[in-house]
Structures are given as C-alpha cells and as structure tokens.
Backbone as a printed PyTorch tensor [residue, N CA C, xyz], in Angstrom:
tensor([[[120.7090, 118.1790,  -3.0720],
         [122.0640, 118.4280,  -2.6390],
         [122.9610, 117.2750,  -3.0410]],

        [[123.0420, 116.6410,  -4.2890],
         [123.6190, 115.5810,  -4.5540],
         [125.1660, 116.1940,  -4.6420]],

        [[125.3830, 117.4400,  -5.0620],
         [126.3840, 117.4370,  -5.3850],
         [127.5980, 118.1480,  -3.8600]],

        [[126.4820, 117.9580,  -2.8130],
         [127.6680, 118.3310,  -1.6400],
         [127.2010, 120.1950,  -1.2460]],

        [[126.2710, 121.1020,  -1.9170],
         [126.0910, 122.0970,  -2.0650],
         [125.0220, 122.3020,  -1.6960]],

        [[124.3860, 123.0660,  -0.8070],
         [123.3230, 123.8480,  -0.7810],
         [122.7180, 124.5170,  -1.3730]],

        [[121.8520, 124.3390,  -1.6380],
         [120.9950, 125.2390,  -2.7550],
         [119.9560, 126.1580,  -2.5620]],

        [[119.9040, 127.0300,  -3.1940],
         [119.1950, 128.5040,  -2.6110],
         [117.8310, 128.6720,  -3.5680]],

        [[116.7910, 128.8920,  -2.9380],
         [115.7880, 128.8570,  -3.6570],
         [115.0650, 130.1370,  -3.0340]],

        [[113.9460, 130.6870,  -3.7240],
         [113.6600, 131.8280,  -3.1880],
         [112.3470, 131.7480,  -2.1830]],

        [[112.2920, 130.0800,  -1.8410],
         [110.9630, 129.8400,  -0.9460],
         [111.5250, 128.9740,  -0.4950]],

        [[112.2790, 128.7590,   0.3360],
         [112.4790, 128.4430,   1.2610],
         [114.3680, 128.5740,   1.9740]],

        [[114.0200, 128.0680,   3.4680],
         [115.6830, 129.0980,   3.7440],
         [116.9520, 127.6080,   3.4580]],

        [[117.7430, 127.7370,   3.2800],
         [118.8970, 127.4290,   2.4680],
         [119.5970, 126.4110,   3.9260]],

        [[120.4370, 125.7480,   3.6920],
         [120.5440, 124.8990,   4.2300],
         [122.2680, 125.8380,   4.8140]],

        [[122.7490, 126.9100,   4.0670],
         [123.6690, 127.4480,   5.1040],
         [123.9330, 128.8910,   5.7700]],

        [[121.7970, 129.2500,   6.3400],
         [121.7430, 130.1440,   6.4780],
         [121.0770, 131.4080,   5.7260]],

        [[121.0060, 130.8510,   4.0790],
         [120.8440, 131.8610,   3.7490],
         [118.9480, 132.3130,   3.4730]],

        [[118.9310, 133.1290,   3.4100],
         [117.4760, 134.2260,   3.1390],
         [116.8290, 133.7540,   1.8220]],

        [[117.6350, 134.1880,   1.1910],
         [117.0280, 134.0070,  -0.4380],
         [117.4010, 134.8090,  -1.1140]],

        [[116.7060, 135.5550,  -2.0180],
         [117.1040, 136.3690,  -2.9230],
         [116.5540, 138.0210,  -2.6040]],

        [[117.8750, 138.8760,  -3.2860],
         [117.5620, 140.2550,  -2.4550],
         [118.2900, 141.2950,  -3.4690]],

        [[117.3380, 142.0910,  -4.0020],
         [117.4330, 142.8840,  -5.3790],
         [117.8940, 144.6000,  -4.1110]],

        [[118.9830, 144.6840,  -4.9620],
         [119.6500, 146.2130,  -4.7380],
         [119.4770, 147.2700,  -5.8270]],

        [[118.9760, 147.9940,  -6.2160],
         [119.3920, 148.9970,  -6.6450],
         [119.4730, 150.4140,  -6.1080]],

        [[121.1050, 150.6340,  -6.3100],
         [121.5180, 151.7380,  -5.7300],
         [122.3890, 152.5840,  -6.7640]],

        [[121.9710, 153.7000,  -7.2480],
         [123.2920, 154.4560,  -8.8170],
         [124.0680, 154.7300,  -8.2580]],

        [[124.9910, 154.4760,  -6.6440],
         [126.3150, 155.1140,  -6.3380],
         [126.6070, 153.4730,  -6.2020]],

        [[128.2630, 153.3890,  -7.2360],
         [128.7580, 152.3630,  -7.2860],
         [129.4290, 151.6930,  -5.8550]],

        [[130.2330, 152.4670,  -4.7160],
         [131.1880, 152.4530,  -3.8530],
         [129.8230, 151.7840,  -2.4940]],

        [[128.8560, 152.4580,  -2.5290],
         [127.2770, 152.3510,  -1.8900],
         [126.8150, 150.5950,  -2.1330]],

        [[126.5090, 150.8110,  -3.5050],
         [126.3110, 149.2690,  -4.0180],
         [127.1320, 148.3130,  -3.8070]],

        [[127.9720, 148.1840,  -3.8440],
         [129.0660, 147.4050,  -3.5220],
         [129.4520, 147.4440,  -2.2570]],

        [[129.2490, 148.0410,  -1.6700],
         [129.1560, 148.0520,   0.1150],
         [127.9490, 147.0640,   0.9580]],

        [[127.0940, 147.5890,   0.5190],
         [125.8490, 147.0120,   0.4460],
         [125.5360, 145.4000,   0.2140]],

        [[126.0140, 145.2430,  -0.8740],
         [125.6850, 143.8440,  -1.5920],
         [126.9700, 143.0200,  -0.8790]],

        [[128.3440, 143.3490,  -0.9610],
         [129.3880, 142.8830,   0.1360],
         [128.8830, 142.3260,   1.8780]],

        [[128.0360, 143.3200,   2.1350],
         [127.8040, 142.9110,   3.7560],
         [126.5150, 142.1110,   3.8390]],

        [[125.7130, 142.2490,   2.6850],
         [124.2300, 141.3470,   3.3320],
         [124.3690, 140.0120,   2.0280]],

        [[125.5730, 139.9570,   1.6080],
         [125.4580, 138.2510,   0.6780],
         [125.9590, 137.5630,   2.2800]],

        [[125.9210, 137.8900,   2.7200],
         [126.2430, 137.0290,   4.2940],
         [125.0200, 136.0160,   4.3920]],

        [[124.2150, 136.6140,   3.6460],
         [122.4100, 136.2380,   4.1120],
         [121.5790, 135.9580,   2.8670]],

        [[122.1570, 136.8210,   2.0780],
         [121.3260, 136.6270,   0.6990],
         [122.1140, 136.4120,  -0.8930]],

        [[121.4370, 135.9240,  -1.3720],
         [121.8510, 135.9490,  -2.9170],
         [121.8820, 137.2130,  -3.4810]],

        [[122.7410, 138.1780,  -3.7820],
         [122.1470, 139.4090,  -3.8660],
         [122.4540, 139.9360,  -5.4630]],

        [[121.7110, 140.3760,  -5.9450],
         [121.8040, 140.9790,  -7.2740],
         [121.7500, 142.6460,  -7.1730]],

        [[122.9900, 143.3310,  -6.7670],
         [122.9440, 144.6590,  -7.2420],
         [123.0180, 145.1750,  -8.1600]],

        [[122.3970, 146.3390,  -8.7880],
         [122.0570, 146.8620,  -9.6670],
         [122.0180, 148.3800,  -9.6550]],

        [[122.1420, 149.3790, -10.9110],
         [122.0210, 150.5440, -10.7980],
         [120.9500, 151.5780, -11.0800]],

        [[120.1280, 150.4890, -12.1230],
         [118.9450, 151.3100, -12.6710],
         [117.5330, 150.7490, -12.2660]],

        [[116.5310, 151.0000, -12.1890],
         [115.2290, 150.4910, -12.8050],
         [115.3070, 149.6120, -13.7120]],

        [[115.4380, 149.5370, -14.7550],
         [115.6960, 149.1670, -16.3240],
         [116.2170, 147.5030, -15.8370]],

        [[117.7430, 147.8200, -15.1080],
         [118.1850, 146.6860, -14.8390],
         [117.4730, 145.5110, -13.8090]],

        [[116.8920, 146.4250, -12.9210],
         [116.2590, 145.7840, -11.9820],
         [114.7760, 145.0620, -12.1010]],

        [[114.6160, 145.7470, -13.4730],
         [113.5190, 144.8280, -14.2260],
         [113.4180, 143.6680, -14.6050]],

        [[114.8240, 143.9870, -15.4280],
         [115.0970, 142.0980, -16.0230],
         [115.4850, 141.2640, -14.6900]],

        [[116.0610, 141.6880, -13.6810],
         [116.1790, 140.7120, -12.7340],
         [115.1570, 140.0040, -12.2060]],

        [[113.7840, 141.1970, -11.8220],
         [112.9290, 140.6400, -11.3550],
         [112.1030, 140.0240, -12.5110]],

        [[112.0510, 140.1930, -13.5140],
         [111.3320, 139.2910, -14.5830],
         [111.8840, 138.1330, -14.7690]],

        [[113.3070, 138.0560, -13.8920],
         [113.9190, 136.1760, -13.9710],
         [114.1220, 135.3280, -12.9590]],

        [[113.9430, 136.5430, -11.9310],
         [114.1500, 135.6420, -10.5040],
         [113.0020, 136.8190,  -9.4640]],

        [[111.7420, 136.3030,  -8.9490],
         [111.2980, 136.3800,  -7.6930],
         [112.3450, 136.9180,  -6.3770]],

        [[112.1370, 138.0390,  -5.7520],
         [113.3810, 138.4050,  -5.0980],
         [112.8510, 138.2010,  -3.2370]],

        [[113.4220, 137.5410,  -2.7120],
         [112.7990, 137.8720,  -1.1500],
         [113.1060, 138.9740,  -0.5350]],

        [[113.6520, 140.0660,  -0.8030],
         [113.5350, 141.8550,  -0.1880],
         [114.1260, 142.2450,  -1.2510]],

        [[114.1280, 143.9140,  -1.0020],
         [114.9890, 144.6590,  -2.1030],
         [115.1890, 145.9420,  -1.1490]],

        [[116.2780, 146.5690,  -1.3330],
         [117.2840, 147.8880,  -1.0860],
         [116.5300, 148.4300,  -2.2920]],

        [[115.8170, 149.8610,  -2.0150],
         [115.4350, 150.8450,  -3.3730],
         [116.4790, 152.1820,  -3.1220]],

        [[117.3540, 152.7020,  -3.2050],
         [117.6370, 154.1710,  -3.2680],
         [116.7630, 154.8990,  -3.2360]],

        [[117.0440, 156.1270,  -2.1490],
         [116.4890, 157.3700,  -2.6800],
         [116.5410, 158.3360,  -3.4660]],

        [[117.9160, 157.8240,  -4.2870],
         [118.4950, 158.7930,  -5.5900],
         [118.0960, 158.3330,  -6.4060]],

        [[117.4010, 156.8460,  -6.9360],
         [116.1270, 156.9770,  -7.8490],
         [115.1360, 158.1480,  -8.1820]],

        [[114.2530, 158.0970,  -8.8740],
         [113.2080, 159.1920,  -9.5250],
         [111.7560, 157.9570,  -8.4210]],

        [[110.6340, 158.9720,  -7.6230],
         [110.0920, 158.1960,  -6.5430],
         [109.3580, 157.3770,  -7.6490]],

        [[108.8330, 157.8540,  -9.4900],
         [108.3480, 156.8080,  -9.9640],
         [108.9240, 155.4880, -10.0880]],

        [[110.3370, 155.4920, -10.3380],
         [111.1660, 153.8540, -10.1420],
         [110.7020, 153.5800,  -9.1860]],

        [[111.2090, 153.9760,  -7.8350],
         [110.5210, 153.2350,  -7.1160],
         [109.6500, 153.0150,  -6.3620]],

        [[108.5810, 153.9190,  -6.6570],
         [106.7430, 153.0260,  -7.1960],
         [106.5910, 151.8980,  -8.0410]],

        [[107.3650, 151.7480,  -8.7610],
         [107.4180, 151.0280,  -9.9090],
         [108.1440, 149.4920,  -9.3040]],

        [[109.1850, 149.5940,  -8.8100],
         [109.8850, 148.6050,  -8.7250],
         [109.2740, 147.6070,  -7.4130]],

        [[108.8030, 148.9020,  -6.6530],
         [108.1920, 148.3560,  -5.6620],
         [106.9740, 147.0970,  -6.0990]],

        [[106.0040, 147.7740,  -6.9140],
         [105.0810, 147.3280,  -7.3690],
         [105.3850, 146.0310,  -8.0500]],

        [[106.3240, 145.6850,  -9.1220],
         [107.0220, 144.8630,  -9.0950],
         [107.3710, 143.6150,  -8.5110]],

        [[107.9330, 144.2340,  -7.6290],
         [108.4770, 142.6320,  -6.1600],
         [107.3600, 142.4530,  -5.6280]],

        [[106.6250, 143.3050,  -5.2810],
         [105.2800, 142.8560,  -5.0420],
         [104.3990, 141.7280,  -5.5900]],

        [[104.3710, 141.5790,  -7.0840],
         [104.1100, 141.5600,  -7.8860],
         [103.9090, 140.3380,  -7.7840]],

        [[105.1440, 139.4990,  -7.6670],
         [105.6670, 138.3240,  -7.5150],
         [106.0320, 137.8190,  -6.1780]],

        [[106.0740, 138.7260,  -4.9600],
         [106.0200, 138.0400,  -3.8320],
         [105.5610, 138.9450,  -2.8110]],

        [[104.2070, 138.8830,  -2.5390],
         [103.3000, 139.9770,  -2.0100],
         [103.8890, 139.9660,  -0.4200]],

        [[104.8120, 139.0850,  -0.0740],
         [105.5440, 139.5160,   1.4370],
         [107.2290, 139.3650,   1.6610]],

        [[107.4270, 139.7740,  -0.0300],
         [108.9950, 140.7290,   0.1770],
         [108.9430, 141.8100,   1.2030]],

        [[109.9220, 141.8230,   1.7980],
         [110.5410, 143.0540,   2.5820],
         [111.1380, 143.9140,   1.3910]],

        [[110.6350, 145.2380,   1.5390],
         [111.1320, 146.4470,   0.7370],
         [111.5970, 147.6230,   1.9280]],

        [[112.9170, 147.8570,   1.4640],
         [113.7000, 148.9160,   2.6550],
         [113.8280, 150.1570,   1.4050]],

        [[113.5090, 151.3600,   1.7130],
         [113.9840, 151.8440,   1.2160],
         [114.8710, 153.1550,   2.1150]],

        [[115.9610, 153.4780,   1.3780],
         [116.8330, 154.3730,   2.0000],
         [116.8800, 155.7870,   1.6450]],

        [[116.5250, 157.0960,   2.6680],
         [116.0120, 157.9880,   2.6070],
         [116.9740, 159.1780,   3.4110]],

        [[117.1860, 160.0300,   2.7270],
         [117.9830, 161.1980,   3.4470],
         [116.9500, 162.2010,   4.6020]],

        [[115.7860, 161.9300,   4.7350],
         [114.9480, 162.3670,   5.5420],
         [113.8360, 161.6440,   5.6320]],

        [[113.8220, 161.2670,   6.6850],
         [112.2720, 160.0330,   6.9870],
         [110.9830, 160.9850,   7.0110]],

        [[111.1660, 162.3380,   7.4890],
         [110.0350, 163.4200,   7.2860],
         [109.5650, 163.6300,   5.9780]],

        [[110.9540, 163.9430,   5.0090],
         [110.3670, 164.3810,   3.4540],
         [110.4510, 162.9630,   2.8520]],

        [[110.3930, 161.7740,   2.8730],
         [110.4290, 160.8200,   2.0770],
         [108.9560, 160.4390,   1.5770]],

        [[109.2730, 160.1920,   0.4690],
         [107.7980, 159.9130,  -0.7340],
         [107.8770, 158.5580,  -0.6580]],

        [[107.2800, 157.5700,   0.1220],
         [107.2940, 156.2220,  -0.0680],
         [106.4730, 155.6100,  -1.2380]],

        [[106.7240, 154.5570,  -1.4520],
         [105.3700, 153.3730,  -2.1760],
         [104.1670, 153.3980,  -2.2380]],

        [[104.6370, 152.6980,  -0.8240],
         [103.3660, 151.8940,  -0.1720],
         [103.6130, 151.7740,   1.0330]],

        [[102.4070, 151.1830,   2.3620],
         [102.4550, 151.6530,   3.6310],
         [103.5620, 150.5290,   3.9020]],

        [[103.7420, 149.4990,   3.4040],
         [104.1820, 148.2270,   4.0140],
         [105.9490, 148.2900,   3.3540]],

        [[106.3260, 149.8290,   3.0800],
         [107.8580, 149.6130,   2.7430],
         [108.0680, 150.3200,   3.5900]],

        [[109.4290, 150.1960,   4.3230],
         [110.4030, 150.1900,   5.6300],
         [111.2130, 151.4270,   5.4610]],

        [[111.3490, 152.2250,   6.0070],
         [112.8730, 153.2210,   5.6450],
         [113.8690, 153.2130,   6.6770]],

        [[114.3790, 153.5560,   6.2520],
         [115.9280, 153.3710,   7.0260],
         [116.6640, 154.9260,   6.2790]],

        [[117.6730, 155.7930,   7.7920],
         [117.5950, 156.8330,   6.8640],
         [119.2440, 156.9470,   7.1730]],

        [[119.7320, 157.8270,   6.0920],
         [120.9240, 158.0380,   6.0450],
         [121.7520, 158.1910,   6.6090]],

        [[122.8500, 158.6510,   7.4540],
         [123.6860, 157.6320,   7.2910],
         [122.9770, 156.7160,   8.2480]],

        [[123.2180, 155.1970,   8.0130],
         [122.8680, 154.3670,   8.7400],
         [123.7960, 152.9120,   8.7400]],

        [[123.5220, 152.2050,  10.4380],
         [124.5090, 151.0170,   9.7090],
         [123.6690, 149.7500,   9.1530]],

        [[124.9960, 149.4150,   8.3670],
         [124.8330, 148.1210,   7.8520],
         [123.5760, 147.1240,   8.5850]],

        [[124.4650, 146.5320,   9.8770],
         [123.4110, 145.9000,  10.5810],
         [122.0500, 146.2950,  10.7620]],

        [[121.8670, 147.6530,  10.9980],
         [120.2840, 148.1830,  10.9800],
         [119.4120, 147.5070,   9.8650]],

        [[119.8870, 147.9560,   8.7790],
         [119.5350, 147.8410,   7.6880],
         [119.1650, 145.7700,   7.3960]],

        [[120.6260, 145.4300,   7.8860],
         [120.4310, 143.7770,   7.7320],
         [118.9290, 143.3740,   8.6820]],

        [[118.5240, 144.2260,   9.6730],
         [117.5150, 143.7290,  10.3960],
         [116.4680, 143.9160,  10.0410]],

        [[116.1990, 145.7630,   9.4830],
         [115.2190, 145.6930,   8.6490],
         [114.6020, 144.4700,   7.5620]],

        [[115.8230, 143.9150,   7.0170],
         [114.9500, 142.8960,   6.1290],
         [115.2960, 141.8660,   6.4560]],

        [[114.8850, 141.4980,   7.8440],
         [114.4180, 140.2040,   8.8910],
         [115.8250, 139.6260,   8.8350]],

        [[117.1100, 140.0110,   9.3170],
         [118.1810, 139.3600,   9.5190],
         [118.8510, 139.7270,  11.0470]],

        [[118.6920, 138.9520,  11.6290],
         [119.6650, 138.5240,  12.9820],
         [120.8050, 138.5390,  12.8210]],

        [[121.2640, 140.0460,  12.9900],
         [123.2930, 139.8670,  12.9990],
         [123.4540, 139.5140,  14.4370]],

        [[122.8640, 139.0660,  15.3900],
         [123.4110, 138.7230,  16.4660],
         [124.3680, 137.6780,  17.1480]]])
C-alpha cells in the first residue's frame, strides 16, 4: 500500500472491505449492469455476456464467486462452472433460475437463487453481509 491504496487480491480480503474477485455472466445487458452496479460494493466485478468471454477472464484472473445466468445453454454453465472451480475449488457459484424445481444445475455445491429476486439475497448468497 505504498501508494495510499488498497489493494485487492483474490486471496485475501482487501483492506476496504472488499471480497475479491466475482465473474458475472449474464446476456441481458440492463440485468448485467444492475448486477455488477450493486455487488462492486464488495467485489471487483467483471461482467460479461458470453461463455467465450468469461473464459478469457477466468484464464487471467482466479475469480472468488460467479453469477451464471439461466439464459445461458446448461452446457456453458457446466462448463464455466467447472472452470472457477478449476482454479478455486471454494468459489461461491450462484446461479439464477426461473424455477428452482426445473433448474439443471452443475454441481451439488452451486447455490440458486430464483427469479425475480433481490439484490441483497443474492449479495448473501455469495457470503456478503448487507447488514
């Protein structure tokens, strides 16, 4: 911190609060940007729209949770899941689901959260105290 700044690393928590790093991909722009607006409160957040994109992110930065859409194809996110995993076998993965009955998850250890839902829910799901 020589230069007066806190610095964010993805192992360990940040000196103003923050989480770490937290991969979005969501293909509705107004969604994404909603999203990534309310939880940079907490995280470094890299939203994104595709798979594709969310590849190169995680091939450059280790992410500490990720937001998957359910308007993905469920192989993205099998895929993406597998991924963050990949590189940090105790990311929080939320994914967001228009029915928690019909939803095709991952894996046992990803979270859903279902439509409409708020913000804060969601911030808690991936271990954040809006309190």
């Amino acid at each position: 911190m020589a230069n007066g700044k806190s610095q964010v690393t993805s192992d360990s928590r940040a000196t103003d609060g923050r989480i770490g790093f937290l991969l979005i991909v969501e293909p509705e722009p107004l969604l994404r940007w909603s999203l990534a607006n309310y939880l940079s409160k907490w995280f470094d957040v890299f939203p994104v729209d595709t798979q594709e994109a969310a590849d190169r992110i995680l091939d450059d930065h280790p992410v500490n949770a990720a937001v998957l859409s359910d308007a993905l194809p469920h192989e993205s996110v099998c895929a993406l899941s597998a991924h963050v995993r990949e590189q940090r076998a105790d990311a929080e993965i939320v994914q967001t689901v228009t029915s928690v009955r019909a939803a095709l998850i991952s894996d046992a250890s990803t979270k859903l959260i279902e439509k409409p839902f708020e913000l804060s829910r969601l911030a808690h799901l991936l271990g954040v105290a809006t309190d």
